[in-house]
C-alpha positions as CSV (number, residue, x, y, z in Angstrom):
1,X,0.0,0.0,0.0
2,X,2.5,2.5,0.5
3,X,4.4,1.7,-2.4
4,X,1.2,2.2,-4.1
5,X,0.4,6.1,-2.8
6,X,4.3,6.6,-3.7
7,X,2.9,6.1,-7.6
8,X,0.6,9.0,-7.0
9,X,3.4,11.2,-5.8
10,X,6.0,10.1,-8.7
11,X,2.4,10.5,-11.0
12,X,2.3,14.3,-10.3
13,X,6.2,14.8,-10.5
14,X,7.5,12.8,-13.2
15,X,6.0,14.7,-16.4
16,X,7.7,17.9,-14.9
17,X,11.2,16.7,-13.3
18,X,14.1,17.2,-15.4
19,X,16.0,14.6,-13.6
20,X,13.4,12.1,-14.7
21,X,15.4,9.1,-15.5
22,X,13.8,7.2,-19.1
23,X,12.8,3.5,-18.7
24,X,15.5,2.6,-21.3
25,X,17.9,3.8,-18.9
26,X,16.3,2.2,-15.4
27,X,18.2,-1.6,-14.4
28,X,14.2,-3.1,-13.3
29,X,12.8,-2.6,-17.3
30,X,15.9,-4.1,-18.7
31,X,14.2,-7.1,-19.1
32,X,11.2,-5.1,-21.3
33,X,11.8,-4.6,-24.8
34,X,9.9,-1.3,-26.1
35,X,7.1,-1.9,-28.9
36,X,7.5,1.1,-31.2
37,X,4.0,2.5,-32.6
38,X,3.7,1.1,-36.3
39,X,2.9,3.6,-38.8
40,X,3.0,1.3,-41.6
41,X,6.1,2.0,-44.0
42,X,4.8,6.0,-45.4
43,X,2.4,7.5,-42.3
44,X,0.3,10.1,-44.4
45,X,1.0,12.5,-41.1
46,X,3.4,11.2,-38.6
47,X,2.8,12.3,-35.7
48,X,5.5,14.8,-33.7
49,X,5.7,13.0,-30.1
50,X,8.0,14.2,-27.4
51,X,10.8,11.8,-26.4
52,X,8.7,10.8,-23.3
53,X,5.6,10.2,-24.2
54,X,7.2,8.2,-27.2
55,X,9.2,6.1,-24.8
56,X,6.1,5.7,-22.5
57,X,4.0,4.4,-24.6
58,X,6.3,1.8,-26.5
59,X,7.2,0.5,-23.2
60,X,3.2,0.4,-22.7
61,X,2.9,-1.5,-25.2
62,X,5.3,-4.0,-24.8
63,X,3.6,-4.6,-21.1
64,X,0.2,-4.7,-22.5
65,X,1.2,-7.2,-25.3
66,X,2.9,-9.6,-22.3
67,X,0.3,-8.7,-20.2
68,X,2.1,-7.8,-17.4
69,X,-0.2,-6.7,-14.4
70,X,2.9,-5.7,-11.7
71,X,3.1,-2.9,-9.6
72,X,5.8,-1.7,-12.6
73,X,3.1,-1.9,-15.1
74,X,0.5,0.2,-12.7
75,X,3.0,2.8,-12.1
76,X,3.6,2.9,-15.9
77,X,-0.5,3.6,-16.9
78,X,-0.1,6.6,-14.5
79,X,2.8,7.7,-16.4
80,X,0.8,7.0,-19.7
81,X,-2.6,8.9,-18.4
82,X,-0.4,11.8,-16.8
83,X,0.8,12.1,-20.7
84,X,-2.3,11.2,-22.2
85,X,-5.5,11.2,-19.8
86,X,-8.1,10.2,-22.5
87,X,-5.9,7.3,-23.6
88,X,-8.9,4.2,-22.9
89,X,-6.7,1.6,-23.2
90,X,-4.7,2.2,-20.2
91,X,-7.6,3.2,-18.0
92,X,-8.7,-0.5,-19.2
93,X,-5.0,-2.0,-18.3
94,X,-5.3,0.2,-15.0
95,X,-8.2,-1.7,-13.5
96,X,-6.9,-4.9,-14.5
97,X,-3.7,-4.5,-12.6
98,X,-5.7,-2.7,-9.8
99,X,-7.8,-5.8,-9.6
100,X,-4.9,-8.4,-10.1
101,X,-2.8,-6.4,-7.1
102,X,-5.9,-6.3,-4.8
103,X,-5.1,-2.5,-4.7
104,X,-6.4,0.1,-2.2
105,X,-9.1,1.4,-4.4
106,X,-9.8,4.6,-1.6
107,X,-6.0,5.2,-2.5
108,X,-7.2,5.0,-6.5
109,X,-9.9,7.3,-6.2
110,X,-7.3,9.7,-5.0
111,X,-5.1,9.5,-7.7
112,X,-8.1,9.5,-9.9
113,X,-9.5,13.0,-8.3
114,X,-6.4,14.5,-9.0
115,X,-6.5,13.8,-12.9
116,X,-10.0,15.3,-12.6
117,X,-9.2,18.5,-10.9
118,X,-7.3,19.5,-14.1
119,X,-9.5,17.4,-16.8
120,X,-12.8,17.7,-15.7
121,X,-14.5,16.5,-18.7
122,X,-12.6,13.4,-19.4
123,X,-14.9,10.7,-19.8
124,X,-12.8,8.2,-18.8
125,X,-11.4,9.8,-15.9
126,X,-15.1,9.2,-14.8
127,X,-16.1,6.4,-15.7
128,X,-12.9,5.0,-13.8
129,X,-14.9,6.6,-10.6
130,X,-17.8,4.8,-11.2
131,X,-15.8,1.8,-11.4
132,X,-13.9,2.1,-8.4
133,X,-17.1,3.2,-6.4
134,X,-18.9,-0.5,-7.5
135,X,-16.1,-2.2,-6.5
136,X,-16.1,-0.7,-3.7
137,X,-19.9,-0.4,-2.8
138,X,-19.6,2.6,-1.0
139,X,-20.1,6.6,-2.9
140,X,-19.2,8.0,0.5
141,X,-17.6,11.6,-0.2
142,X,-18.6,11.2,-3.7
143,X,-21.5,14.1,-3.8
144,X,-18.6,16.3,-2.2
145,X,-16.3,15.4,-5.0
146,X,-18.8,16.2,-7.7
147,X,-20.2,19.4,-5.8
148,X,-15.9,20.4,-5.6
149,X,-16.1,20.0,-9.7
150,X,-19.2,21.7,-10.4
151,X,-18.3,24.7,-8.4
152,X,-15.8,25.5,-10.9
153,X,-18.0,24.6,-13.6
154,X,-22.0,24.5,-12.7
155,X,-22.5,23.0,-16.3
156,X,-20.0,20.3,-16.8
157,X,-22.0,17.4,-18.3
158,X,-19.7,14.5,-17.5
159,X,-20.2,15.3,-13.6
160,X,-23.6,16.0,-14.0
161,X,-24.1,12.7,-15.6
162,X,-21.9,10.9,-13.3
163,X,-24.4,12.4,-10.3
164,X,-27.4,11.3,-11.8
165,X,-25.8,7.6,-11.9
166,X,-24.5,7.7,-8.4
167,X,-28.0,9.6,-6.9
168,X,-30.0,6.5,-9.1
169,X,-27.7,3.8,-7.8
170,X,-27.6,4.7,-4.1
171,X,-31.1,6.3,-3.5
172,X,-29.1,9.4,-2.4
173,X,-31.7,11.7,-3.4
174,X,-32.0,13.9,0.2
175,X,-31.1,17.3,-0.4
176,X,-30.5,16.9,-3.6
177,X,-33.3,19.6,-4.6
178,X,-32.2,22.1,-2.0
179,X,-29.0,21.8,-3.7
180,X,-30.3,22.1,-7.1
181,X,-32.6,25.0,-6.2
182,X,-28.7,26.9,-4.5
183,X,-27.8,26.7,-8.0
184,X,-30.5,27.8,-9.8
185,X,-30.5,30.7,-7.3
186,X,-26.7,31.6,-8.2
187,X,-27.3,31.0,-11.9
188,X,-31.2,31.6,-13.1
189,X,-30.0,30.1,-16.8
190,X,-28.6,27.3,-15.8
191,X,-30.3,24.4,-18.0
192,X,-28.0,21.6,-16.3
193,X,-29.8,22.6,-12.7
194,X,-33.3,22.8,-14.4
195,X,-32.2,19.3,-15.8
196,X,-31.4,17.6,-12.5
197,X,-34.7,19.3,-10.8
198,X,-36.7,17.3,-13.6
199,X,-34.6,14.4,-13.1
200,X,-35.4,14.1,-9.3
201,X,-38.7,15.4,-9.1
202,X,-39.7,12.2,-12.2
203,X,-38.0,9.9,-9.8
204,X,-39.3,10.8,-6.2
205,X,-42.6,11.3,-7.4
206,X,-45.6,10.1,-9.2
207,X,-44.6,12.6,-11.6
208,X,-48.7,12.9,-12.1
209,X,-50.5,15.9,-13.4
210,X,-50.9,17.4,-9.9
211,X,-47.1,16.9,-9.3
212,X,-46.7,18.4,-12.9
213,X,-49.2,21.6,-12.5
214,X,-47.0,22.2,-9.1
215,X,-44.0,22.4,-11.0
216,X,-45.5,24.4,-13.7
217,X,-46.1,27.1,-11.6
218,X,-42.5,26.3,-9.8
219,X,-41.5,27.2,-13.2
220,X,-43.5,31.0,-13.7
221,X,-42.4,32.1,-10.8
222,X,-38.6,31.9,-12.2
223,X,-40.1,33.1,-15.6
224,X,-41.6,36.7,-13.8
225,X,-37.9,37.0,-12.8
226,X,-36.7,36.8,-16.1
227,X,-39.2,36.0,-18.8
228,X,-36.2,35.6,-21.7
229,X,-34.7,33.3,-19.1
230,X,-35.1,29.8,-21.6
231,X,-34.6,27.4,-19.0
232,X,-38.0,27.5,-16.8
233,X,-40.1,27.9,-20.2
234,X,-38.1,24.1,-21.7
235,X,-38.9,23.2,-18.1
236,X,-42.4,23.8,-18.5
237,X,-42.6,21.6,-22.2
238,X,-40.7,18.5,-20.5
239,X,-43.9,18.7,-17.6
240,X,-46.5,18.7,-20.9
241,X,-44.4,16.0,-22.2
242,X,-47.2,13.0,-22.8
243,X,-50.0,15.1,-22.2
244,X,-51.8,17.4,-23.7
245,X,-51.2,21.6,-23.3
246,X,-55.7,21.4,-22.8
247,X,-54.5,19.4,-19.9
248,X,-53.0,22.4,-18.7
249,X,-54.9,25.2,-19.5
250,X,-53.2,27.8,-17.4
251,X,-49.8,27.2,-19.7
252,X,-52.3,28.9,-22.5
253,X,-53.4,31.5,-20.1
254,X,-49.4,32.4,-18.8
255,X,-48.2,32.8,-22.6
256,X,-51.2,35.2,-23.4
257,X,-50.3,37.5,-20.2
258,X,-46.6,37.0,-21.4
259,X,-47.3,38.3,-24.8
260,X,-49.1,41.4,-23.2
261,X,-46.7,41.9,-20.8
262,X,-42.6,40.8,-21.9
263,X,-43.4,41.9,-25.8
264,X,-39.8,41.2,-26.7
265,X,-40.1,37.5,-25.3
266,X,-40.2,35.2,-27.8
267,X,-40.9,32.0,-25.4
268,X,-44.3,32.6,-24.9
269,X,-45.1,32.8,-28.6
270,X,-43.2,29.4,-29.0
271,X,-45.1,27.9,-26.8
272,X,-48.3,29.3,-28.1
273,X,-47.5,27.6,-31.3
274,X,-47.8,24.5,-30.1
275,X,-51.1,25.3,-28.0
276,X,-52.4,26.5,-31.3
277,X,-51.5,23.6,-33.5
278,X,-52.6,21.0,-30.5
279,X,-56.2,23.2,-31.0
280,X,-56.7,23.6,-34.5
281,X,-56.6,27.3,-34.6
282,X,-54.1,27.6,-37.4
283,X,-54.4,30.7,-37.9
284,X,-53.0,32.3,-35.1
285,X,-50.2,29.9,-34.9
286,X,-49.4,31.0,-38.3
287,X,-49.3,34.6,-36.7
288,X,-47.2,33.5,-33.9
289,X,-44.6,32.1,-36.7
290,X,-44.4,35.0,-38.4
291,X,-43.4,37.6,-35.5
292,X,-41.5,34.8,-34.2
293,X,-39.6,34.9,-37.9
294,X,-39.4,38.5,-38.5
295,X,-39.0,40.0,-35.0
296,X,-38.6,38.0,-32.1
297,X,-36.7,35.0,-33.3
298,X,-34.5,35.6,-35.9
299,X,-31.8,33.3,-35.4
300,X,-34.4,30.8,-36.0
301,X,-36.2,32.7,-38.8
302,X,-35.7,29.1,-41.4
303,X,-37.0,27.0,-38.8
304,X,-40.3,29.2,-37.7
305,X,-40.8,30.0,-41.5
306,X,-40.8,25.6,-42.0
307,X,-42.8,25.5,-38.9
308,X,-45.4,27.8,-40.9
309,X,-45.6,25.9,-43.9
């Protein structure tokens, strides 16, 4: 074990330490004989790699074609992900070496938060944590991690994504609405936040059209706030979602006041357009289309002039 946390500390040195001594050069990979990358005879565009991560990865190679799951060969795939942190293959060879070493995985979760402090939206990097955190049956300090991450970036999808698996997995949803509401609070237009609200609230609840007329008017209230705020009015079509907007006539009725009230809000003509097509009233919605194309929603003047047709 303490050899092991010594890889972590050689991991975060060995990139940047000008005495770092090549594996060529080291007595205990003698015995390895470096697999160069193979181009084929004329590469179209070779690529230019430094002298290390050249050297790295041809020893890499040459352990992962002997399949050699040491404690050399784990110290090597941090080497190889400290060069190249996206590189799957040695996230793969990591956990097999893990696993063949009976490794302290609280120890690998370490070493695997510090990769994600400066690449946050590595995939792998967090996929690796969802790994370690089976194997280990236990997301204690997890939340904290991901809350750590998202305060530097409120939107970041991977850790987002990796929340909703961990809250799903271990029922962890207390609190998790307070929290999403402290960010929704410190950023009104954060779609991510309105995401994980809808994401909770369709798997503590019912999610029937009470529960959904509740969270419609959750949503107004952050619309009179700030009516070109996009967020709450998306929110509001996911809580329509399988049902009909006559199933929610006040929707209708909050558009029309909109109109009237926030002229330069082009939400609450979108949505009208789909209350007017579910109705029949085609004319209007044509109407709707037409400021939406020439005035309101420009950006989307080809899509609002299709919608018309």
């Amino acid at each position: 074990r303490q050899r092991q946390m010594c890889i972590r500390d050689r991991f975060s040195t060995m990139s940047s330490n000008e005495d770092f001594v090549p594996y060529s050069k080291r007595a205990e990979w003698a015995d390895v004989k470096p697999r160069p990358q193979d181009d084929g005879p004329n590469p179209v565009c070779a690529i230019a790699y430094t002298s290390e991560f050249k050297e790295a990865h041809d020893y890499f190679r040459a352990i992962l074609h002997s399949d050699e799951r040491s404690l050399r060969a784990l110290e090597l795939t941090a080497h190889v992900l400290d060069l190249s942190p996206a590189n799957y293959t040695a996230w793969h060879f990591r956990r097999l070496c893990l696993e063949n070493l009976k490794s302290d995985l609280r120890e690998e979760l370490k070493f695997s938060e510090e990769l994600a402090k400066d690449h946050p939206k590595n995939y792998q990097i967090w996929y690796h944590r969802r790994y370690l955190i089976q194997k280990l049956e236990d997301p204690t300090g997890e939340l904290d991690f991901i809350k750590e991450i998202l305060d530097e970036d409120s939107k970041n999808y991977h850790a987002w994504s990796h929340r909703q698996w961990l809250i799903l997995t271990y029922r962890l949803w207390d609190k998790e609405l307070e929290y999403v509401e402290k960010l929704m609070k410190e950023d009104w237009r954060n779609n991510s936040a309105w995401n994980q609200r809808y994401f909770v609230i369709a798997h503590v609840t019912k999610l029937d059209i009470e529960t959904r007329k509740k969270e419609i008017e959750f949503a107004k209230s952050w619309i009179r706030k700030s009516p070109n705020n996009e967020s709450p009015w998306n929110y509001i079509r996911g809580m329509v979602k399988g049902y009909c907007y006559s199933d929610f006539p006040e929707i209708k009725e909050f558009c029309l006041e909109g109109k009237e009230k926030w002229p330069s809000c082009s939400h609450a003509l979108s949505i009208l357009v789909s209350v007017y097509e579910e109705e029949g009233t085609l004319k209007e919605a044509i109407t709707c289309c037409d400021t939406l194309a020439q005035k309101l929603d420009e950006s989307h003047k080809k899509y609002w002039l299709w919608k018309k047709e």
